[in-house]
Residue frames as a rotation matrix with the C-alpha (Angstrom) as fourth column:
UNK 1
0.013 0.021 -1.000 138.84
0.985 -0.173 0.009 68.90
-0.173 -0.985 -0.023 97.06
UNK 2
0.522 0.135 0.842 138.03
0.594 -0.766 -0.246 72.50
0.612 0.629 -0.480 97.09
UNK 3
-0.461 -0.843 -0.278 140.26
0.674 -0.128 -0.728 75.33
0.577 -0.523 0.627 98.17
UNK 4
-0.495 0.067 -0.866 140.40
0.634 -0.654 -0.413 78.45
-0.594 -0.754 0.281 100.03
UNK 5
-0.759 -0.344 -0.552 140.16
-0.200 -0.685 0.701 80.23
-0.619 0.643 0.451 96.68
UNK 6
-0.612 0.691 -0.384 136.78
0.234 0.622 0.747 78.09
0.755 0.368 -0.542 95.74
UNK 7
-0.105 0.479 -0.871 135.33
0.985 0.170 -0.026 78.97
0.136 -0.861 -0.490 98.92
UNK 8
-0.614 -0.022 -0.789 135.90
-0.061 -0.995 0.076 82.74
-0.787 0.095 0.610 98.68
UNK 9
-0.995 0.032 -0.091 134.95
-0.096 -0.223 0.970 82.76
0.011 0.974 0.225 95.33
UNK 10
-0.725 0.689 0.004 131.89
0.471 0.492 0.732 81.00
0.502 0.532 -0.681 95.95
UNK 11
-0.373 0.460 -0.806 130.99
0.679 -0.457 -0.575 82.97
-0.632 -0.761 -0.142 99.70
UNK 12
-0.713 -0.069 -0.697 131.43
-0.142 -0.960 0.240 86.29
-0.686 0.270 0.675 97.13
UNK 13
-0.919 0.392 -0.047 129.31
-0.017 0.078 0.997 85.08
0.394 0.917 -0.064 94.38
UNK 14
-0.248 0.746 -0.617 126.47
0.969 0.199 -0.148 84.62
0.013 -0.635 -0.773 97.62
UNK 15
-0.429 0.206 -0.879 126.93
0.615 -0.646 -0.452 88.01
-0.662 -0.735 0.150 98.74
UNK 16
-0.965 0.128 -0.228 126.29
-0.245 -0.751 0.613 89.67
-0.093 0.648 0.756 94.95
UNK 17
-0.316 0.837 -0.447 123.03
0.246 0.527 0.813 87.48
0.916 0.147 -0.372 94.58
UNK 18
0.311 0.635 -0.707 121.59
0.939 -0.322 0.124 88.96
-0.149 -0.702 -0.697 98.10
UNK 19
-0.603 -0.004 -0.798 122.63
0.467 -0.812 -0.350 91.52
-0.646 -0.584 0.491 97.40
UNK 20
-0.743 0.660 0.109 120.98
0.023 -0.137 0.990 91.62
0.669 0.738 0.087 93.72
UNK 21
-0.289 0.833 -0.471 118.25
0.593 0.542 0.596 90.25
0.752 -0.107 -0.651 95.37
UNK 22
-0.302 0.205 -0.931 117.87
0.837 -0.411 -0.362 92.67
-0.457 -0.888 -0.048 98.08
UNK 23
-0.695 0.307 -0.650 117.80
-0.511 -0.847 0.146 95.83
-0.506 0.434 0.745 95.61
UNK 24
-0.657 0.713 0.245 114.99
-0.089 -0.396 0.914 94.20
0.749 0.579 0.323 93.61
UNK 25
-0.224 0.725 -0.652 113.19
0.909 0.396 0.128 93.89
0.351 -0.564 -0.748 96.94
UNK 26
-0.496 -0.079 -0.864 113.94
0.281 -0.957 -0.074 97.50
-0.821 -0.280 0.497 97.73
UNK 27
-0.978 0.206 -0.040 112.59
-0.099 -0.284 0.954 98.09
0.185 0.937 0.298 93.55
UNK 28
-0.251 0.964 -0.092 109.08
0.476 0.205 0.855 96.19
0.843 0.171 -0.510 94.88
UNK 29
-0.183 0.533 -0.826 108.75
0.926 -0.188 -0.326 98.56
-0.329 -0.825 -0.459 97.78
UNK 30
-0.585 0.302 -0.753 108.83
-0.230 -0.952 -0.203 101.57
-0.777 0.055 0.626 95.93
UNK 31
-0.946 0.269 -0.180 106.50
-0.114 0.246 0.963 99.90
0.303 0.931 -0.202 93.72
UNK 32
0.049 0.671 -0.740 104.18
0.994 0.038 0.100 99.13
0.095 -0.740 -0.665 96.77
UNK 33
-0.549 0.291 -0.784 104.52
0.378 -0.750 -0.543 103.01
-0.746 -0.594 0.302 97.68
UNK 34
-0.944 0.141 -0.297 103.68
-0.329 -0.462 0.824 104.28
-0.021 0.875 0.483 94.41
UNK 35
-0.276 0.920 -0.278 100.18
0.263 0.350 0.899 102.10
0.924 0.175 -0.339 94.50
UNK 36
-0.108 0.759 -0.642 99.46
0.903 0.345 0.256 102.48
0.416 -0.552 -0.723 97.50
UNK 37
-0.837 0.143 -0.528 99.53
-0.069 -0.985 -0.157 106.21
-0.543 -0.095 0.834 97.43
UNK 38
-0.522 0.852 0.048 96.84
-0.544 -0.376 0.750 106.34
0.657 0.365 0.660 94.36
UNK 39
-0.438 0.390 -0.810 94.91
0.574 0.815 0.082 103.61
0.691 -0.429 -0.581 96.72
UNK 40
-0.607 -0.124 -0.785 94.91
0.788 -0.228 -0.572 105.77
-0.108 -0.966 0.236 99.13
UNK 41
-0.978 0.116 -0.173 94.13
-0.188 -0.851 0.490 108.99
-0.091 0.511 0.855 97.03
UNK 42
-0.279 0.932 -0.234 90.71
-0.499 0.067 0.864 107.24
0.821 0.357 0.446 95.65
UNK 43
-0.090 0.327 0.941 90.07
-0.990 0.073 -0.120 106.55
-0.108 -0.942 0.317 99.16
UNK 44
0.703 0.442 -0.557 90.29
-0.371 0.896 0.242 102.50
0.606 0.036 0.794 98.93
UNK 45
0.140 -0.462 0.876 91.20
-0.962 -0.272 0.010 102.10
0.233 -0.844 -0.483 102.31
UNK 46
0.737 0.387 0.554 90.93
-0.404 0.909 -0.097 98.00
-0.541 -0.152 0.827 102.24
UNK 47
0.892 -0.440 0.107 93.19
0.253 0.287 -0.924 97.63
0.376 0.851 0.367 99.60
UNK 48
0.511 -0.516 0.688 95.25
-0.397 -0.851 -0.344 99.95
0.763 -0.097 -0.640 100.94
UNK 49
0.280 -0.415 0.866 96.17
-0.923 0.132 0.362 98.26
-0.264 -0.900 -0.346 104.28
UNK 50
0.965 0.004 0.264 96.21
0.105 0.911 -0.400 95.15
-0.242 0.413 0.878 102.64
UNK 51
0.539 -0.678 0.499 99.11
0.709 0.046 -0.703 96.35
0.454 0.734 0.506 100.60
UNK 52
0.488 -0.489 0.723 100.51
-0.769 -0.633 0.090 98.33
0.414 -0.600 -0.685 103.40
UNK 53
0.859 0.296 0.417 101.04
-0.439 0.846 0.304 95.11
-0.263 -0.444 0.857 104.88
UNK 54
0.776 -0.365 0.514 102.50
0.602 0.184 -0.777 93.73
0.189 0.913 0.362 101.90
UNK 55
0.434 -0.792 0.429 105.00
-0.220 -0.555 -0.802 96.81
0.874 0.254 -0.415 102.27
UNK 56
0.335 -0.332 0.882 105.79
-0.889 0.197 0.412 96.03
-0.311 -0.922 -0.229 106.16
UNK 57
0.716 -0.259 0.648 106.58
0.030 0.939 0.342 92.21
-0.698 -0.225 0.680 105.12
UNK 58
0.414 -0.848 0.331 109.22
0.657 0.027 -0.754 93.42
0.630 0.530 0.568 101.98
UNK 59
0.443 -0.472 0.762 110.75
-0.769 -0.637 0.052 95.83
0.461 -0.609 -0.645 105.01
UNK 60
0.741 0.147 0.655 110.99
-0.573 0.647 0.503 93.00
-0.350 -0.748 0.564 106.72
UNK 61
0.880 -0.118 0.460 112.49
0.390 0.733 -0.557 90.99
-0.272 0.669 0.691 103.88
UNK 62
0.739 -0.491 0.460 114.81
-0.070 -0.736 -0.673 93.57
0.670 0.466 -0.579 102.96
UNK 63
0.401 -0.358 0.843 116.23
-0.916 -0.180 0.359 93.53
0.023 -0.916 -0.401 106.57
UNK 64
0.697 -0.290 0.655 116.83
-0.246 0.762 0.599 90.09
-0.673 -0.579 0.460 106.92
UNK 65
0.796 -0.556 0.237 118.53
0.438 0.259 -0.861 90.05
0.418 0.790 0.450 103.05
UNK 66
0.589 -0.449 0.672 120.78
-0.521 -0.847 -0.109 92.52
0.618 -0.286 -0.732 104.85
UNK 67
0.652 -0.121 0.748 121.47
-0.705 0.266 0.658 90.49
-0.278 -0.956 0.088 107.59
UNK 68
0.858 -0.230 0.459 122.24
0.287 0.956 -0.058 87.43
-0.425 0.182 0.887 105.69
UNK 69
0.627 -0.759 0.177 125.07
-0.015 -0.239 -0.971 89.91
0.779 0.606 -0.161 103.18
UNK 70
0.396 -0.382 0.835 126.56
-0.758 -0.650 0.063 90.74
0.519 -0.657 -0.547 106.66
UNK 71
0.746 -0.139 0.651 126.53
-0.304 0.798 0.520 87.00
-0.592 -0.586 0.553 108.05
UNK 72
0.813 -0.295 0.501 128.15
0.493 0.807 -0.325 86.28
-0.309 0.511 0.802 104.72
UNK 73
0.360 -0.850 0.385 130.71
-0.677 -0.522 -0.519 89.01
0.642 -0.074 -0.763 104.73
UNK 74
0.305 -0.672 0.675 131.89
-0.751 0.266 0.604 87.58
-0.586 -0.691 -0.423 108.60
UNK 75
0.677 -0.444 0.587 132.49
0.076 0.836 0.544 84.24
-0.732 -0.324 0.600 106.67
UNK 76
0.599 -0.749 0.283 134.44
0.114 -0.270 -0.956 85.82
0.792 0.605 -0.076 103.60
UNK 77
0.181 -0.766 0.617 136.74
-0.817 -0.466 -0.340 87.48
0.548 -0.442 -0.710 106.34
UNK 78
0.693 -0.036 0.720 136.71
-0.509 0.683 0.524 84.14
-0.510 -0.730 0.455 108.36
UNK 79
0.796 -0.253 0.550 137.81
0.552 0.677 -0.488 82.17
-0.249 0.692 0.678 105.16
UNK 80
0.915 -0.354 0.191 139.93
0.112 -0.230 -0.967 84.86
0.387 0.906 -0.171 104.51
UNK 81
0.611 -0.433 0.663 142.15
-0.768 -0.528 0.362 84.57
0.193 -0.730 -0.655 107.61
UNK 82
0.518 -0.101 0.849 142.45
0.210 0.978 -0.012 80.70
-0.829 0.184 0.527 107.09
UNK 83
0.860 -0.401 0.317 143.97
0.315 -0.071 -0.946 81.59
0.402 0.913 0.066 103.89
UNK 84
0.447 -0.815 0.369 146.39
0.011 -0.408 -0.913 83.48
0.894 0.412 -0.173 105.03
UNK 85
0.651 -0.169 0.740 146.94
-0.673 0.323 0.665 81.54
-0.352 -0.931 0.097 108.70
């Protein structure tokens, strides 16, 4: 049977892994700006929106990793009142 102290342990170990995972999504947007500036430069304007796209859906992505550290904070602090109820 797991505890309180298993259940924290395990909420926190979520929140480092989105959050890992959020900074290398934040690493492949500034990887998307960086290309799709020279894109832009040599005027390849197809590519370009394509992969402008591409930068609107890791915004997107980025946001919702956010969301999810924040859902999983409330349930650390949920779990962490039960402990100590």
């Amino acid at each position: 049977m797991a505890s309180i102290d298993e259940v924290l342990t395990s909420i926190s170990a979520n929140v480092d892994k989105v959050t890992e995972l959020q900074g290398q999504i934040e690493a492949s947007k500034a990887q998307v700006d960086e290309v799709l500036g020279q894109l832009q430069s040599l005027g390849i304007e197809a590519a370009a929106n394509a992969l402008n796209l591409g930068k609107e859906q890791l915004e997107e992505t980025s946001a919702m990793a956010a969301a999810l550290v924040s859902k999983l904070e409330e349930a650390r602090n949920s779990a962490e009142l039960a402990k100590h109820s």
